[in-house]
C-alpha positions in Angstrom: -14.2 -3.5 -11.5 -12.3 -2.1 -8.4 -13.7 0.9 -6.8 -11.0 3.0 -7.4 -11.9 6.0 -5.0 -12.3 3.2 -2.2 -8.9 2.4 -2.4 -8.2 5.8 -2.3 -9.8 6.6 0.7 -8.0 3.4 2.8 -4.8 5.2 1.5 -5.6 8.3 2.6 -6.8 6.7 6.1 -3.4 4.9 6.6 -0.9 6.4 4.6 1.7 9.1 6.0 5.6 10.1 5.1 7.1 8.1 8.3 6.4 4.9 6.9 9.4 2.3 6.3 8.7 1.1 2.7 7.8 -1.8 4.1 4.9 -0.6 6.0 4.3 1.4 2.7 4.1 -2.1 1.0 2.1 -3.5 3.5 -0.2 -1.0 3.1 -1.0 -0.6 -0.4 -1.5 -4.5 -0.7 -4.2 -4.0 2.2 -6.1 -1.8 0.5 -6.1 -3.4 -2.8 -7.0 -6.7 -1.0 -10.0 -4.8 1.0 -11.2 -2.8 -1.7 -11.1 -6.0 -4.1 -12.4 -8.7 -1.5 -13.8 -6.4 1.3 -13.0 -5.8 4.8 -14.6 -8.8 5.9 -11.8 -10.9 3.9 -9.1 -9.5 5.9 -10.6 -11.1 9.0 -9.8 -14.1 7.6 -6.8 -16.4 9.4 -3.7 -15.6 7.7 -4.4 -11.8 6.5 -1.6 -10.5 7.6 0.9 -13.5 6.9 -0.4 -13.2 2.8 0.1 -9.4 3.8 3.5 -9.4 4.8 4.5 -12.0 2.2 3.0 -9.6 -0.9 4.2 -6.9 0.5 8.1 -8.5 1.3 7.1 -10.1 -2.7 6.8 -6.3 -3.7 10.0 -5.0 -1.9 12.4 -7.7 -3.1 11.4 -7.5 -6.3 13.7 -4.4 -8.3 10.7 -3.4 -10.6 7.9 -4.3 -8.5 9.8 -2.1 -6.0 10.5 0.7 -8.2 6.9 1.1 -9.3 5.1 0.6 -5.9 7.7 3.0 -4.5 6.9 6.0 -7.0 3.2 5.5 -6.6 3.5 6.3 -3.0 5.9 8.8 -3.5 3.6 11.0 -5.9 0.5 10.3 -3.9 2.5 11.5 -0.6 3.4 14.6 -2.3 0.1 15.2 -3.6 -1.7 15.1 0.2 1.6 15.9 2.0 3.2 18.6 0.1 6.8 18.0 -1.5 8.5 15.6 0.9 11.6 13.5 0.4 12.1 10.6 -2.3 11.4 6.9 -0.2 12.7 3.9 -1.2 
């Protein structure tokens, strides 16, 4: 099972309100990949290629969009205080 306070951590390393949603994207599928496979897997040739292809997967899908979107909209307001809606 995925360490679920792991992957809260890399969010709370990386994340920040002046991310594009891309970058936003980008970075939740990182640190579901890391906490999942480890950090060692994303040394492997073509991270960031599968990176930028889930995360692009993520944003060009409406629902997929939608849900990634308000996960990192109520986690930003929880650590950042009450910023403005992305997406």
């Amino acid at each position: 099972m995925p360490n679920l306070n792991l992957f809260k951590e890399k969010l709370t390393r990386t994340m920040h309100p002046n991310l594009t949603a891309k970058e936003l994207a980008d970075l939740m599928v990182n640190a579901v990949l890391e906490t999942e496979y480890g950090q060692t897997f994303s040394l492997s040739p073509g991270y960031a290629g599968m990176i930028s292809t889930l995360g692009n997967s993520i944003l060009n899908n409406p629902e997929l969009r939608r849900q990634a979107l308000a996960i990192t909209n109520i986690y930003l307001r929880n650590n950042y205080g009450n910023q403005e809606n992305i997406g």
